[in-house]
C-alpha positions in Angstrom: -22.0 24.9 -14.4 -24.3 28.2 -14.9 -27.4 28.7 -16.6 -28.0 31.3 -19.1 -30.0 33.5 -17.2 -26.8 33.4 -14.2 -24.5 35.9 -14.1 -21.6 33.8 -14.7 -23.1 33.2 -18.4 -21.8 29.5 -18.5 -24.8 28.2 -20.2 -26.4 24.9 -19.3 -24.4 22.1 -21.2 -21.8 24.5 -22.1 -18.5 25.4 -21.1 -18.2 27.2 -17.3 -17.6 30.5 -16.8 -14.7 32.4 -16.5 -12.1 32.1 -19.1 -14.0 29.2 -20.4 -11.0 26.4 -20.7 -12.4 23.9 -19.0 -9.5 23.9 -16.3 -6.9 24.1 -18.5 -5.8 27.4 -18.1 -1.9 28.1 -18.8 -2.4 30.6 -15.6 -2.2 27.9 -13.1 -5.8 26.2 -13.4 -9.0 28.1 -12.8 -10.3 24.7 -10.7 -6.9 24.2 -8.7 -8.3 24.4 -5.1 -11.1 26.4 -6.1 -14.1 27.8 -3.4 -17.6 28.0 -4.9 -18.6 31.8 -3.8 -22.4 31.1 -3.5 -22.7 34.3 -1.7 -22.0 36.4 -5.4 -25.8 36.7 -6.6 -27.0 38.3 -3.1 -27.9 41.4 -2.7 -25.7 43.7 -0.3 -27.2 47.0 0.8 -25.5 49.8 -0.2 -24.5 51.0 3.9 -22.8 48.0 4.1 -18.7 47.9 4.3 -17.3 44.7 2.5 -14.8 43.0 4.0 -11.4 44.4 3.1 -9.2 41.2 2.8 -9.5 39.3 -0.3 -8.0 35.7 -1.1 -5.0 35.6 -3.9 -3.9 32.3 -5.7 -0.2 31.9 -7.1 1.5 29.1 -8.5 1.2 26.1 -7.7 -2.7 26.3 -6.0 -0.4 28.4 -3.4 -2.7 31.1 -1.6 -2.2 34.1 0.6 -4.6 36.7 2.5 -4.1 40.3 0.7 -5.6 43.5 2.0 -7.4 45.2 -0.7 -6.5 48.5 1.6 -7.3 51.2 -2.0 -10.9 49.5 -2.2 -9.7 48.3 -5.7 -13.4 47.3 -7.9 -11.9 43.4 -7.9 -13.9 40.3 -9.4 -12.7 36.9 -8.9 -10.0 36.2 -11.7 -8.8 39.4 -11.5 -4.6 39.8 -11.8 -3.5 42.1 -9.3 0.4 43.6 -8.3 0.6 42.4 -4.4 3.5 43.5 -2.3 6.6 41.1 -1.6 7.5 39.3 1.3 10.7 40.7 1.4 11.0 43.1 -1.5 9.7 44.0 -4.8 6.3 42.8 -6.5 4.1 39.5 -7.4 1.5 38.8 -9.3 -1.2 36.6 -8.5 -5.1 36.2 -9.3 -7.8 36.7 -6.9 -9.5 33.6 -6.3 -11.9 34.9 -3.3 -13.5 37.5 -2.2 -16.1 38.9 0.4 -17.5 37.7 3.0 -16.4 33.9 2.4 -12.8 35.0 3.2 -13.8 36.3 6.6 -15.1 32.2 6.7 -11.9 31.1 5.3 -9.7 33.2 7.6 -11.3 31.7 10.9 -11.0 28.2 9.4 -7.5 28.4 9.1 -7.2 30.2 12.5 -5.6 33.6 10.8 -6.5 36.7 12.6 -7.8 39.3 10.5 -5.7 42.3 12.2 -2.2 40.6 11.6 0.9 42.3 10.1 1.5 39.6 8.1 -0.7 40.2 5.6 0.5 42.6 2.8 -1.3 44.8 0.7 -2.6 44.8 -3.0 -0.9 47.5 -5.0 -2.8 48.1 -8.2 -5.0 45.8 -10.7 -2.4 44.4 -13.0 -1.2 46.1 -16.6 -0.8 44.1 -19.6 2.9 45.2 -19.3 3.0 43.6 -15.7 1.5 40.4 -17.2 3.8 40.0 -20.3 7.1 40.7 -17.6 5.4 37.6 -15.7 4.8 35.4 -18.3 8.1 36.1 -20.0 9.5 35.0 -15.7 7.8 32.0 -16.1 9.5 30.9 -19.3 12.2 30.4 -17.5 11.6 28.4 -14.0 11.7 25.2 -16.0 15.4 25.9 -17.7 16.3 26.9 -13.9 14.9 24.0 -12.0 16.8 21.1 -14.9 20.2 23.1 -13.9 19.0 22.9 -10.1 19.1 19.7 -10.1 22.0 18.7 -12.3 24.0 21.0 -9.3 22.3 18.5 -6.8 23.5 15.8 -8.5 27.3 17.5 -8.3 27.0 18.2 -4.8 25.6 14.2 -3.7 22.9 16.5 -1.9 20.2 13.9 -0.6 17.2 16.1 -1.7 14.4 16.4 -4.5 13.6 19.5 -5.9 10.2 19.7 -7.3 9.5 23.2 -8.7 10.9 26.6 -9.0 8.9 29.9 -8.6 10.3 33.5 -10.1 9.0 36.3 -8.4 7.3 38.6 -11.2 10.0 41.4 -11.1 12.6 38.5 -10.9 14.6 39.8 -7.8 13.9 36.2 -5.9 13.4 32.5 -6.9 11.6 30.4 -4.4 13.1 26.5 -5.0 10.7 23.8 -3.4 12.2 20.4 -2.4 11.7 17.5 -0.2 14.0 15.5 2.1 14.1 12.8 4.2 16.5 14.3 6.9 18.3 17.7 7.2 20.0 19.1 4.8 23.2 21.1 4.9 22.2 23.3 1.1 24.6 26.5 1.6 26.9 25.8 -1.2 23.9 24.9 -3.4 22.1 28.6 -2.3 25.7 30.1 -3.4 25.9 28.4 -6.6 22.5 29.0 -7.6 22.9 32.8 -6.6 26.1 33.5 -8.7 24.5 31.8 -12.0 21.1 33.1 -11.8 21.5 36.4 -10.4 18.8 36.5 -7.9 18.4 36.1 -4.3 17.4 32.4 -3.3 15.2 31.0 -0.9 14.7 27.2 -0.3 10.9 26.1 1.4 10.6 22.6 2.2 7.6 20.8 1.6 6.4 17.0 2.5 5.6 14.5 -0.5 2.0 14.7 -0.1 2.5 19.1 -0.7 5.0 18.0 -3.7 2.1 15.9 -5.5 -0.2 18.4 -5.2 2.1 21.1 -6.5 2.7 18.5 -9.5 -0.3 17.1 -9.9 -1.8 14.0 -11.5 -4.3 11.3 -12.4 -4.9 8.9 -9.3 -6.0 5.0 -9.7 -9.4 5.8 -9.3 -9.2 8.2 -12.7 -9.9 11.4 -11.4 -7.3 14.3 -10.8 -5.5 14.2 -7.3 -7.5 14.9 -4.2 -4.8 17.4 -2.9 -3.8 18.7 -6.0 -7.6 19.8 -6.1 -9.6 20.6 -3.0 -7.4 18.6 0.4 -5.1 20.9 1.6 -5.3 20.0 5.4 -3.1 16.1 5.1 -4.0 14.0 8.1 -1.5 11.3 9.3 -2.8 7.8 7.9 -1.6 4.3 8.8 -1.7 0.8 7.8 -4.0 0.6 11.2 -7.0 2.0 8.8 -6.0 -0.5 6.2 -6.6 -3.1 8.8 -9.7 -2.2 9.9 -11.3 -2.0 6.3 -10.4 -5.5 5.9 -7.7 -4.2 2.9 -4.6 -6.5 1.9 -1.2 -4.9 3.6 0.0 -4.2 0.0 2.3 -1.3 -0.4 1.7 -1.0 -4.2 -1.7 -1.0 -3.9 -2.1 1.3 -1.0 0.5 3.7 -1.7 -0.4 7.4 -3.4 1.6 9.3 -5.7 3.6 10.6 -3.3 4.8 7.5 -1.9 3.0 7.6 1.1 -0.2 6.0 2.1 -3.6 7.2 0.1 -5.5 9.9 1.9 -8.2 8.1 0.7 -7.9 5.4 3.0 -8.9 7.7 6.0 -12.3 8.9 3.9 -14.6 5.9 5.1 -12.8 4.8 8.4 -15.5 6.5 10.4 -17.7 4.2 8.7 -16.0 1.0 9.3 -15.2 2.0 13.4 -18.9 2.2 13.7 -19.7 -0.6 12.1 -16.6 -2.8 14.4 -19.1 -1.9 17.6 -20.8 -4.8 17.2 -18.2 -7.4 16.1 -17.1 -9.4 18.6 -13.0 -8.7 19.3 -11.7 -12.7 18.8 -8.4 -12.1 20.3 -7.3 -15.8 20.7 -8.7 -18.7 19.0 -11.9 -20.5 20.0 -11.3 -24.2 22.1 -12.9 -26.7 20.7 -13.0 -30.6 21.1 -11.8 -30.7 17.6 -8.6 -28.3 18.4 -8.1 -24.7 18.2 -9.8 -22.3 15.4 -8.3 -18.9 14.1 -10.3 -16.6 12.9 -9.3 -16.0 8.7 -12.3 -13.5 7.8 -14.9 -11.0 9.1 -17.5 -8.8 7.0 -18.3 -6.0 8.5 -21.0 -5.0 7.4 -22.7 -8.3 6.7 -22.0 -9.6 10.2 -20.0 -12.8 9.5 -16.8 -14.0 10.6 -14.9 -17.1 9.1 -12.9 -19.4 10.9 -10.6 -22.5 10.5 -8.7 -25.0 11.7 -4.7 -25.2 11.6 -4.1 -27.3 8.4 -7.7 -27.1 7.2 -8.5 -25.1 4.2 -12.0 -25.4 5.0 -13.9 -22.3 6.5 -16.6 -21.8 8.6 -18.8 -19.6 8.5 -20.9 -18.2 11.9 -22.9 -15.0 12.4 -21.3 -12.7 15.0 -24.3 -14.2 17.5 -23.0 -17.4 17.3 -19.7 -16.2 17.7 -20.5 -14.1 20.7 -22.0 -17.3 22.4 -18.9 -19.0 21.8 -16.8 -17.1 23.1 -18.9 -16.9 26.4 -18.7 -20.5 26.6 -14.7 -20.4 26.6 -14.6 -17.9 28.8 -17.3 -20.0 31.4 -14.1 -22.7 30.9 -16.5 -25.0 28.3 -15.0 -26.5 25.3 -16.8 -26.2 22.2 -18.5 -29.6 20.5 -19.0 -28.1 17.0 -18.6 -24.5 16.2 -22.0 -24.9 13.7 -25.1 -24.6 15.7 -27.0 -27.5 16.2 -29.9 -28.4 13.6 -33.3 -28.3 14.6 -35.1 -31.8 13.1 -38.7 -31.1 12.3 -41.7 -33.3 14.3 -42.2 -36.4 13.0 -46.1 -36.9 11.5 -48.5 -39.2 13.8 -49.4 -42.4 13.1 -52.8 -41.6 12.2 -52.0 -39.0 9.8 -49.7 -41.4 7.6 -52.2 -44.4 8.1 -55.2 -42.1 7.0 -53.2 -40.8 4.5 -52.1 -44.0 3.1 -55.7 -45.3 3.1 -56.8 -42.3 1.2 -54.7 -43.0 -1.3 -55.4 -46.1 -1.7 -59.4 -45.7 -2.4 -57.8 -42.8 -5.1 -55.8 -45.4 -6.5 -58.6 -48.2 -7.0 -61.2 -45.8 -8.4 -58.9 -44.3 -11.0 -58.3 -48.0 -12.1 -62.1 -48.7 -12.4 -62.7 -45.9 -14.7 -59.6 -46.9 -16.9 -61.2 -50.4 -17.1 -64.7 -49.3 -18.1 -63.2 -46.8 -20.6 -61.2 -49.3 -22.3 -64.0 -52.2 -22.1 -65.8 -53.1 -25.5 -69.9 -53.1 -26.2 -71.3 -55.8 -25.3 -67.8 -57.6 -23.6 -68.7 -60.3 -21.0 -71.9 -61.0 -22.1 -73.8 -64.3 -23.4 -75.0 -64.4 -26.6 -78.8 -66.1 -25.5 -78.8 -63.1 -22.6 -78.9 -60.4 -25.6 -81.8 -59.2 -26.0 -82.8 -59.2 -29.9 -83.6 -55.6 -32.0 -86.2 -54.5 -33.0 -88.9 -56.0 -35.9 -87.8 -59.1 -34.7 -84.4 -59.4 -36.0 -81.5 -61.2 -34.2 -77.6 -59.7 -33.8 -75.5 -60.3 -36.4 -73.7 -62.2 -33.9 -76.5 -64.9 -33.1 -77.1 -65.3 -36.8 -76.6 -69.0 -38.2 -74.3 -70.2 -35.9 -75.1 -73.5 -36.5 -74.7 -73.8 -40.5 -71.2 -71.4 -39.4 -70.4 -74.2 -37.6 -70.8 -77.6 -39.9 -69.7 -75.6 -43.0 -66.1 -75.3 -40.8 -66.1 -78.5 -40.1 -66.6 -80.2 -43.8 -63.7 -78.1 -44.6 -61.4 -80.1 -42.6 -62.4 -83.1 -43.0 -62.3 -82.2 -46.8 -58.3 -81.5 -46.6 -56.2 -83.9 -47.1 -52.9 -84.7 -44.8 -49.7 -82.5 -45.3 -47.2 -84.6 -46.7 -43.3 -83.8 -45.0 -41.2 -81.8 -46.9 -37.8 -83.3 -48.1 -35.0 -83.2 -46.0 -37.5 -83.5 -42.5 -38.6 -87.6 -42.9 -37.9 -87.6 -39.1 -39.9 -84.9 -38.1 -43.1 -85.7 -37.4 -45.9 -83.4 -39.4 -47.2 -80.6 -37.2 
């Protein structure tokens, strides 16, 4: 992205610059293993000679070294007539330019003085464009009857794509194979109903994706249909040491073959495995033999079990290490858990002071409930109270006596309860 004030006049937020589509250019893809020049903006003084080689894109993200030999004005985007490999002219789009391609040349080890690399002829016409759109009209119509005459002949091949040459003189067919291929009937057929001179390039599945293209599992647009051209060998050995299930589904590209992915955080993970301990047989122990089920990496633990136990357990790679020292020093294993550490037991004086402590807590807390729930005056006799004030006596101590008798004539005054019918041989309470 560019901001207003670049020279690429992309505008922040906007879309980029260029032809503005995002990527989706029907030229072949304005991001298809695209280089960021961010030499562009600086300055080159005027006595200095550019470099004479620029870089040109074709179908497919294809590119080639071209020598800009007229000292053509190009800018990157630019469709240009280049010269054959055999005969006649292509067009392409310059994708690179300036010094960067002096960077790219020595990167891929191609020596700026070879005869191999052709010249530019001319900054394409709108009449050389039309003639090359109208060729590629018809690479897909050719490539369907390709393949229907592969079918005829029981060739054991794929073809993938077709590319015209822009004056239509030469179709380049790309296909992939397991093992060789004898194709000479094929190239004759293919010559007598087409009417051009055919050439068949091989290319492996991982080149075949990225010529195709596509959305990968992680959702973003193939790695090598984007910016990976150099394809490393990867093996199920990577898988391993990422701790990744052996599933073919799951670990297979596009293409087939295993993700280049896989080899992205391997470096990682070998640094990390330095200091895991390498369990190659199971650890002795009195209990029997255990196999080793699990290991984080980069947490540092490694699970093991016993044969017919579903139970695991788990030990540091310390612990481990120790282990396997003590099998190695011929020892046989009690328990593959450390032992516990038990914690001191208190002194005898601590838990009796304690317990006395307590105690006095306990029996004061009970003498302030007792006083906070005793009554005025509880306990006490009446002759102890001392009377009020202006000589009066408590309402307590007052007539006690006539209290008394009065109580007493009442009960002698009451006469006998007589039993109630139905009980004559209870006796009345």
């Amino acid at each position: 992205m560019a901001c207003s004030s670049c020279s690429s006049g992309g505008g922040c937020g906007t879309k980029p610059g260029g032809c503005k589509s995002n990527g989706g250019c029907s030229t072949g893809g304005c991001n298809r293993l695209n280089v960021f020049d961010w030499l562009q903006d600086v300055e080159v003084p005027d006595s200095f000679a550019g470099f004479d080689i620029v870089e040109v894109r074709f179908k497919g993200g294809r590119k080639e070294f071209m020598r800009n030999d007229l000292r053509l004005p190009l800018v990157t985007g630019d469709a240009v007539v280049v010269d054959a490999a055999g005969s006649g002219w292509h067009l392409g789009h310059v994708s690179l330019k300036g010094e960067l391609v002096r960077l790219q040349m020595r990167k891929k080890k191609v020596p700026t003085d070879s005869k191999e690399i052709r010249n530019i002829l001319r900054i394409a016409t709108p009449d050389d464009v039309e003639r090359w759109e109208a060729v590629r009209d018809l690479e897909n119509g050719t490539m369907f009857r390709a393949r229907a005459m592969v079918g005829e002949l029981r060739l054991r091949m794929k073809l993938s794509d077709v590319e015209y040459q822009a004056d239509r003189t030469r179709a380049l067919f790309y296909y992939s194979a397991e093992d060789r291929v004898d194709f000479r009937e094929l190239i004759r057929r293919l010559a007598d109903e087409f009417r051009v001179r055919v050439e068949m390039r091989q290319i492996s599945l991982r080149q075949e994706a990225g010529r195709i293209g596509g959305i990968g599992v992680c959702g973003r647009e193939l790695c090598c249909s984007t910016w990976l051209t150099d394809f490393k060998t990867v093996s199920t050995t990577a898988a391993r040491y990422q701790n990744l299930s052996l599933n073919p589904q799951k670990l297979a590209g596009q293409c087939g073959r295993l993700k280049c992915c896989l080899n992205y955080e391997l470096d990682a993970y070998l640094d990390a495995l330095k200091d895991i301990p390498q369990v190659q047989r199971p650890l002795q122990t009195a209990r029997g033999e255990a196999f080793l089920q699990k290991t984080d990496i980069f947490r540092r633990r490694m699970w093991f079990a016993f044969k017919g136990d579903n139970n695991w357990v788990m030990l540091d790679t310390a612990r481990v290490r120790e282990l396997l020292e003590m099998n190695k020093r011929g020892e046989k294993i009690e328990s593959l858990l450390p032992p516990r550490e038990e914690a001191p037991e208190p002194e005898v004086s601590a838990i009796v002071e304690g317990s006395l402590d307590r105690l006095d807590d306990k029996i004061k807390s009970s003498a302030k409930r007792s006083k906070r729930k005793k009554p005025r005056g509880e306990g006490e006799a009446p002759e102890a109270r001392a009377p009020r004030e202006g000589g009066r006596e408590p309402r307590e101590t007052r007539e006690p006596r006539a209290a008394s008798e009065n109580a007493t004539e009442s009960r002698e005054a009451r006469p006998p309860r007589e039993p109630r019918e139905g009980r004559e041989g209870r006796a009345p309470r």
